[in-house]
C-alpha positions in Angstrom: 29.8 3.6 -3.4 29.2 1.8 -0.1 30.9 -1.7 0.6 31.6 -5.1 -2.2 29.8 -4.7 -5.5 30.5 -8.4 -5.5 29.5 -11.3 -3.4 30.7 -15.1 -3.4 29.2 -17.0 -5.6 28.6 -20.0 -3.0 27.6 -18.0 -0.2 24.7 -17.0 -2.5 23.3 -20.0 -3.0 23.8 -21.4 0.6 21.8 -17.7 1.7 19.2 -18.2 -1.2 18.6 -22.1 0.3 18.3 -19.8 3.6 15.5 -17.6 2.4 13.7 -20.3 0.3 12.9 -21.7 3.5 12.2 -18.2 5.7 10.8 -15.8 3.2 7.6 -18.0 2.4 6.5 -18.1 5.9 6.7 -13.8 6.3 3.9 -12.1 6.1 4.8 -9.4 3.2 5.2 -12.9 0.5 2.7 -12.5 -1.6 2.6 -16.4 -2.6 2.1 -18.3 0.2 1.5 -21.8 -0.2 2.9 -22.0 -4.3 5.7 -23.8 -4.8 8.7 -21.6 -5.1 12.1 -22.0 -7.3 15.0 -19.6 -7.4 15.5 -17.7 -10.6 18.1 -15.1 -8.9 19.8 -13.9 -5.5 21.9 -10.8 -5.8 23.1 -9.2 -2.9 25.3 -5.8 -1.7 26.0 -4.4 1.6 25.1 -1.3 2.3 28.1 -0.6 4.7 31.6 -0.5 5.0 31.6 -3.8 7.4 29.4 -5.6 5.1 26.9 -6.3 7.9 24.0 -4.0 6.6 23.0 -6.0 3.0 20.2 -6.3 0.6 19.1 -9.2 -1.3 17.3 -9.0 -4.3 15.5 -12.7 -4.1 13.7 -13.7 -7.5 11.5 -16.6 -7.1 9.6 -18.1 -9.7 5.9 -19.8 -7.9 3.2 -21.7 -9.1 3.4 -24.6 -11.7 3.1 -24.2 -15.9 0.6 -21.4 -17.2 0.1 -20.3 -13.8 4.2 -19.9 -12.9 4.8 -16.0 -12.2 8.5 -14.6 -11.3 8.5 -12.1 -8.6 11.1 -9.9 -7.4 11.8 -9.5 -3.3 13.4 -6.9 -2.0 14.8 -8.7 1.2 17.3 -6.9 3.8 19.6 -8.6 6.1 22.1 -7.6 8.3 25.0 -10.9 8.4 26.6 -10.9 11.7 30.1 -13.3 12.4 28.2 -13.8 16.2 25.0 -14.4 17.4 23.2 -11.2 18.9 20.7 -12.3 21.5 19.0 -8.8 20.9 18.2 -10.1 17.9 16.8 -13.3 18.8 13.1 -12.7 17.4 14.9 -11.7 14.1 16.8 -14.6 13.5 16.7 -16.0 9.4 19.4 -18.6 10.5 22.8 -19.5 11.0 25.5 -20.5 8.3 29.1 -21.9 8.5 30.3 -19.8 5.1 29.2 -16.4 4.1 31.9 -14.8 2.6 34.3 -16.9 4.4 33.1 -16.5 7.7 30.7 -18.1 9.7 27.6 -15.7 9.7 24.1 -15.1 11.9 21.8 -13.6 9.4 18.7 -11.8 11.1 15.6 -10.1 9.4 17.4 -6.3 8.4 14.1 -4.2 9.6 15.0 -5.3 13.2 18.5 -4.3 13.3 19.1 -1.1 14.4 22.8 -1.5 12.1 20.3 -2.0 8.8 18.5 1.0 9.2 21.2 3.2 10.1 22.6 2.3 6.7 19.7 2.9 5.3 19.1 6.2 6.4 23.0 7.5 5.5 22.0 6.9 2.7 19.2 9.1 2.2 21.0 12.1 4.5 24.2 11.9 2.5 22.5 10.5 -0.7 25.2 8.1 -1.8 24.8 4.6 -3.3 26.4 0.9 -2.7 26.3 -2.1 -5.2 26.8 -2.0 -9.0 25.3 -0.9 -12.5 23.6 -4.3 -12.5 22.2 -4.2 -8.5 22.6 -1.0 -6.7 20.9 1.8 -4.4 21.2 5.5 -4.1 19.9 7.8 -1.6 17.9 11.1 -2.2 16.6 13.6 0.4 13.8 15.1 -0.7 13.7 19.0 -1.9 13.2 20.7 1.6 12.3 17.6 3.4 12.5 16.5 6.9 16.3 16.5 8.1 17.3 12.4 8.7 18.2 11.9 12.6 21.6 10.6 14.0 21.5 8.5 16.4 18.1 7.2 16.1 16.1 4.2 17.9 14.0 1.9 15.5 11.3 0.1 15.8 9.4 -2.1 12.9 5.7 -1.5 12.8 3.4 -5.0 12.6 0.5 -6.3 10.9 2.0 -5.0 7.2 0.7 -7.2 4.6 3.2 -6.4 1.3 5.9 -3.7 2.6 7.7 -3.5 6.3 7.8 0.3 8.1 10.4 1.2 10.4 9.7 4.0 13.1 13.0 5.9 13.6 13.0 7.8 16.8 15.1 10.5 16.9 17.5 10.5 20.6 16.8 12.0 23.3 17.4 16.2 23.5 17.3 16.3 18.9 14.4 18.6 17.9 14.3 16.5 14.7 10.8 15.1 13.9 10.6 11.6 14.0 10.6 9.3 10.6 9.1 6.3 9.5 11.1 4.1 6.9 8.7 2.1 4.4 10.8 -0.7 3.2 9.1 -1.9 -0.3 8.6 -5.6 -0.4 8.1 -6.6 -4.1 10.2 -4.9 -6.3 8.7 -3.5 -9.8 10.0 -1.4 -12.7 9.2 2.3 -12.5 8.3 4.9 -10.3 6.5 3.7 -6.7 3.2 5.9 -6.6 3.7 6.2 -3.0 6.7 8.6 -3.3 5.6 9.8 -6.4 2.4 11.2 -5.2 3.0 12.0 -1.7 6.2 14.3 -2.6 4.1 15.6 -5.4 1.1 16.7 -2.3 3.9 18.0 0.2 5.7 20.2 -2.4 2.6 21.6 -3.0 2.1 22.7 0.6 -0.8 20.1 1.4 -0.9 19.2 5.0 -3.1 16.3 4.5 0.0 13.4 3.8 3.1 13.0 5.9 5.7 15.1 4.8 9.0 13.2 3.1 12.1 12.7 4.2 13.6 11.3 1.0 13.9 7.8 -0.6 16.2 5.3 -2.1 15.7 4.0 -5.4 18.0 1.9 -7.7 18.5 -1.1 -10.4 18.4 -5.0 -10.6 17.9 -7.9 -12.7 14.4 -8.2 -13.8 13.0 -11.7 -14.2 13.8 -11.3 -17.3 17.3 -10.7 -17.3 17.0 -6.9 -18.7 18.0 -4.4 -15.6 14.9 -3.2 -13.8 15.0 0.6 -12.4 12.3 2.1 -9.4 12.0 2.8 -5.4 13.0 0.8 -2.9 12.0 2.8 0.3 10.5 5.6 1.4 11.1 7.8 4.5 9.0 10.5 5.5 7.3 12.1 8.6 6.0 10.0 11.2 2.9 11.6 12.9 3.7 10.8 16.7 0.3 10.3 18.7 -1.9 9.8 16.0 -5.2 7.6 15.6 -5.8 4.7 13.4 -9.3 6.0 11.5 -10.2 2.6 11.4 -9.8 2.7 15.3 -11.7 5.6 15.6 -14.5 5.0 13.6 -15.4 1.2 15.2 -15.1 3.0 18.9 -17.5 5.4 17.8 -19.9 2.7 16.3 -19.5 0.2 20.1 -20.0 3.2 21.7 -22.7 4.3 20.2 -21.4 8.3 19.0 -22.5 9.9 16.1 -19.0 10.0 13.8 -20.9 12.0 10.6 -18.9 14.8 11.5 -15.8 13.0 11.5 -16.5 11.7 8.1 -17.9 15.4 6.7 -14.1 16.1 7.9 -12.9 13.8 6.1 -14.6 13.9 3.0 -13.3 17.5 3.0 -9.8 15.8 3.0 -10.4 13.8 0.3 -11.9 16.6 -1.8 -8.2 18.4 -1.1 -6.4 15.7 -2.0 -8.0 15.2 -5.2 -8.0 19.0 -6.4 -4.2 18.8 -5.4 -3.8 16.0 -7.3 -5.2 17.0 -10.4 -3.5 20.4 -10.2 -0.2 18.8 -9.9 -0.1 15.9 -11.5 -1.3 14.6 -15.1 -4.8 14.3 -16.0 -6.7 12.6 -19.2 -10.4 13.3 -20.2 -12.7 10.3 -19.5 -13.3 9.9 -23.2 -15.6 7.1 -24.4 -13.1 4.7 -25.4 -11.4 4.9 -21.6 -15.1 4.5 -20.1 -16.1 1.6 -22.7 -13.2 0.0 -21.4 -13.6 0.4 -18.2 -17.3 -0.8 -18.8 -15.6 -3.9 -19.7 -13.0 -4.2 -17.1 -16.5 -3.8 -14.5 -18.7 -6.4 -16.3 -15.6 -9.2 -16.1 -15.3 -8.3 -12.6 -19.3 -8.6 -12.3 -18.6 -12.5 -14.4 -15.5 -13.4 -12.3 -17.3 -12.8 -9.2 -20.5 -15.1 -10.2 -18.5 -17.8 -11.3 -16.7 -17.8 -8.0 -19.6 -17.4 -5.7 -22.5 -19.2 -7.2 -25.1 -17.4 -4.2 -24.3 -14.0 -6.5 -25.5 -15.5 -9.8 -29.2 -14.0 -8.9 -28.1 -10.7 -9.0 -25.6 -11.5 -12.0 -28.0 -9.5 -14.5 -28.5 -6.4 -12.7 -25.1 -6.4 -11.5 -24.4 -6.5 -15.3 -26.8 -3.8 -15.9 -25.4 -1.6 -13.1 -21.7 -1.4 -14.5 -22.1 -1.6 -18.1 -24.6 2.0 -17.8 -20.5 3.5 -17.3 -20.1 2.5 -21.2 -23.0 5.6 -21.7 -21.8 7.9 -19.5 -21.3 11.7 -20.7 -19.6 14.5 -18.7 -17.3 12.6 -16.8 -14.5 14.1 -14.8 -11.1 13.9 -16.0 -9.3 10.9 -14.9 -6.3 11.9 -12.4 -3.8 10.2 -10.0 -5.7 9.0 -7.0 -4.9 7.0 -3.6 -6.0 3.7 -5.1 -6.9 1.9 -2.2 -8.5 3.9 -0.2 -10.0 3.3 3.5 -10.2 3.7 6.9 -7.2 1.9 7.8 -4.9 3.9 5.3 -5.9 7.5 7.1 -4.6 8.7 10.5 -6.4 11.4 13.1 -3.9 13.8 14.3 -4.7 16.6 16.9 -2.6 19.0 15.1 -3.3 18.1 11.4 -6.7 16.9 11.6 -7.4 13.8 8.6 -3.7 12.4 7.1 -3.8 10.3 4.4 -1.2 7.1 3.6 0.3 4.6 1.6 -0.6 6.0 -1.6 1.0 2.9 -3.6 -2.6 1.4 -4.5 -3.8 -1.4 -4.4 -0.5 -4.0 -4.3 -1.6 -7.1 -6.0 -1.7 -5.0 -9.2 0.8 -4.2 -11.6 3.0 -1.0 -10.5 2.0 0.4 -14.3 -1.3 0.1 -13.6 -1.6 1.7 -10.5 0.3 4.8 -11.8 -2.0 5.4 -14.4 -4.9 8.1 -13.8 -8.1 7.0 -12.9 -11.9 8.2 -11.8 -11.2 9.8 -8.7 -14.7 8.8 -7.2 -12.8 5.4 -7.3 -11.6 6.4 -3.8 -14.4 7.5 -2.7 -16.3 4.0 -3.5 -13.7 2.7 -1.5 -14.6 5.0 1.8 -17.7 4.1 1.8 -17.3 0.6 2.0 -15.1 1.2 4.5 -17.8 3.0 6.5 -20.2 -0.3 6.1 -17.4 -2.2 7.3 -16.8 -0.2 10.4 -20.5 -0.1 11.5 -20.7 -4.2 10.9 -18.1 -4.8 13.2 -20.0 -3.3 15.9 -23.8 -3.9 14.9 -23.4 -6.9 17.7 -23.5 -4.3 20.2 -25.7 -1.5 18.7 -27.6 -3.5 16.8 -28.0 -4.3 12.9 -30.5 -1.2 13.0 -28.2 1.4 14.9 -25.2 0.3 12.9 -26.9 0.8 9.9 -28.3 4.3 10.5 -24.6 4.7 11.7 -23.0 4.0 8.3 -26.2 6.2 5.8 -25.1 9.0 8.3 -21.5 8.8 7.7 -21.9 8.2 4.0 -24.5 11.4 3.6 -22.2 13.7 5.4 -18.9 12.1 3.5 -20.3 12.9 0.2 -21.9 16.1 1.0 -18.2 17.6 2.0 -16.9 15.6 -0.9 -19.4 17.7 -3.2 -18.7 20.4 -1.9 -14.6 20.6 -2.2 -14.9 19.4 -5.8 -18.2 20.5 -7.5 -18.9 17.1 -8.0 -21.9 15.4 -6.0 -22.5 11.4 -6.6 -25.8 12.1 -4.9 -27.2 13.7 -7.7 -29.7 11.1 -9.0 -28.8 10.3 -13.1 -25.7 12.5 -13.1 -22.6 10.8 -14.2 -20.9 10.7 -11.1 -23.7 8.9 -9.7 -23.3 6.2 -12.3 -20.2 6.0 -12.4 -19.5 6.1 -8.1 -22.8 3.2 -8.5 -20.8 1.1 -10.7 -17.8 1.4 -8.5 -19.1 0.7 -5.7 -20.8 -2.1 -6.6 -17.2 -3.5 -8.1 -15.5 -3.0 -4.9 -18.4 -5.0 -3.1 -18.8 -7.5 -5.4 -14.8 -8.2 -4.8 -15.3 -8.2 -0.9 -17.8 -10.9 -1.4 -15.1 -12.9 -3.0 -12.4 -12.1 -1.0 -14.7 -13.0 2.2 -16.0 -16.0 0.8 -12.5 -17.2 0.6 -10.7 -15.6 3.8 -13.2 -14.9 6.6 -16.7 -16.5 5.7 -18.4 -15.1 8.4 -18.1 -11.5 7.1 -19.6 -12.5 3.7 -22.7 -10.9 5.3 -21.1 -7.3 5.0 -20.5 -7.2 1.3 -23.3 -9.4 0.1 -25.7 -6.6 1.5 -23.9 -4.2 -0.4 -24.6 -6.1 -3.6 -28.1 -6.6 -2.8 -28.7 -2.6 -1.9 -26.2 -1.6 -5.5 -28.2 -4.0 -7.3 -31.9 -3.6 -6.3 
């Protein structure tokens, strides 16, 4: 074990005032703007100075019925001088941690924290104690962890923070990114679940791993909690965002359907891997008549919040519920979960790498381990497809953009068919009503979500609807 399984008592509290006041206003909180109490701060460190630590900050937000307890996963690196390298990362400065005066900076950007981190995965030892504590594990023929490394923290992360670790100049190792998990939940994190599951069975389309660290705290409440706290795995230098890609293509006016045939080809890997590796259940009727009734509350929710849908409300209805009578279903299996254009990259040498397979990360980490339709995904390319050619239809054109996205779609499904034996395009089959339904669910969400966020985009989705539902 690595550095004090104990910390003082009132250094706690006068670092969980601290944090009250920081963590709110970073971007990976997923309550901004609830009031927010302090249920529970337990810290180690993660060296043998004590200056690498981790916090594990439950905070309980929102008032009566609506009050939810969330664990934070929040590293720190406490410093007895201030480090003008560290300027940018600065939590703030206290007279007593530990019984010294202490600089405590945002961990991610401290080239001290990640180190830590990363001996632990490479020598797979642990810090803390049976009631908050780590542990290291390299994965089973994974990606050697670099000495010596330079870091650099990705931005524009909603719920986790990613490290880029560079390996020094002269290594030959392969450089790493560390995905630092935000919100801490009981269990297995899909993301290095599935991932490891693809790479051990010599898929090429996900980053290969490195290894992870994983260990226990308090739960909210009070019983000890067990799961991932980070991930590290390949990091694919010189790669392309496919969200990048595909929106150049649309300003500039390129055909990308053969970019999308490629990577509905991908997908159709990934999938077959998935369900050769990893559990499956039948879609029995009782699992579609549920999820006929998760789709028609989602159809209700989504009137009651934007009034302007209430005139499709009954065909919307109509549209999901047909799920309930579906027969022949595939098997449900583990899927990416939140699948889109942003969460693939274009590498010269790999062609099509898919990410972040955690799902989506406002839900429950039970539920988004649980098998599912795999077309679920796919519902989610293709609104990711409409999305790309909206944001440059200004340019091309509402007309050009459109013909854009039916072109990407058509040749996404057709390679999608043909890697799985499954084609939605099929009129009346039951992957059409089911990848229908989906769709339409995903869309019917965007509408909310825009309505609330970005009101001008409402257009996008509400399009959707109007096509799904007519």
């Amino acid at each position: 074990m690595t550095g004090p399984t104990t910390t003082d008592p009132a250094s706690d509290a006068a670092l969980a005032e601290l944090l009250l006041r920081w963590a709110p206003q970073q971007r990976w909180f997923a309550h901004k703007g609830a009031s927010v109490h302090l249920q529970r701060l337990e810290r180690t460190a993660l060296d043998e100075g004590g200056v690498a630590q981790l916090v594990a900050l439950t905070v309980r937000t929102g008032l009566g019925e609506e009050a939810t307890s969330t664990v934070y996963a929040v590293p720190l690196t406490v410093r007895p001088a201030p480090d003008d390298d560290l300027a940018g990362a600065l939590v703030g400065h206290l007279p007593d941690v530990d019984g010294a005066e202490a600089w405590v900076y945002d961990g991610p950007h401290d080239p001290t924290f990640t180190r830590a981190l990363l001996t632990l995965v490479a020598s797979e030892e642990g810090a803390g104690s049976a009631s908050f504590g780590v542990h290291g594990t390299s994965a089973d023929g994974g990606l050697p962890v670099p000495a010596g490394a330079r870091t650099k923290v990705l931005g524009g992360e909603q719920s986790n923070t990613s490290i880029v670790v560079t390996p020094p100049d002269g290594s030959d190792a392969a450089p790493l990114i560390a995905k630092v998990f935000r919100v801490l939940s009981a269990g297995d994190n899909p993301d290095v679940v599935v991932q490891t599951a693809l790479a051990a069975a010599g898929c090429e389309r996900v980053p290969r791993p490195a290894g992870w660290v994983d260990g226990q705290w308090t739960a909210p409440d009070g019983q000890v909690a067990h799961g991932h706290l980070a991930h590290l795995t390949e990091f694919l230098a010189g790669s392309q965002d496919a969200w990048r890609v595909a929106t150049a293509a649309v300003e500039e006016g390129r055909d990308f359907s053969a970019d999308a045939g490629e990577l509905g080809a991908a997908t159709a890997e990934v999938h077959a891997v998935l369900a050769r590796e990893l559990a499956t259940e039948p879609a029995t009727p009782e699992r579609l008549a549920a999820l006929a009734d998760g789709l028609t509350a989602r159809v209700a929710w989504a009137c009651t919040a934007v009034p302007q849908l209430r005139e499709v409300a009954e065909a919307a209805t109509a549209r999901v519920d047909a799920v309930r009578h579906v027969t022949g279903a595939p098997d449900l299996q583990r899927v990416h979960g939140d699948y889109h254009l942003g969460q693939v990259l274009r590498s010269e040498q790999r062609g099509w790498v898919l990410l972040d397979f955690e799902g989506e990360p406002l839900r429950p980490l039970a539920e988004r381990s649980v098998p599912d339709l795999a077309l679920r995904d796919v519902a989610g390319m293709l609104r990711s497809f409409d999305y790309a050619a909206s944001s440059g239809a200004d340019r091309v054109g509402e007309e050009a953009a459109g013909r854009w996205a039916a072109a990407c779609r058509e040749a996404f499904l057709a390679a999608y068919a043909r890697g799985t034996g499954v084609d939605p395009r099929e009129p009346g089959s039951a992957a059409a009503t089911l990848l229908a339904a989906l769709e339409l669910d995903k869309a019917l969400y965007e509408v909310v979500y825009e309505v609330r966020n970005r009101p001008d985009w409402v257009g996008i989705p509400m399009g959707a609807v109007r096509r799904l539902t007519s």
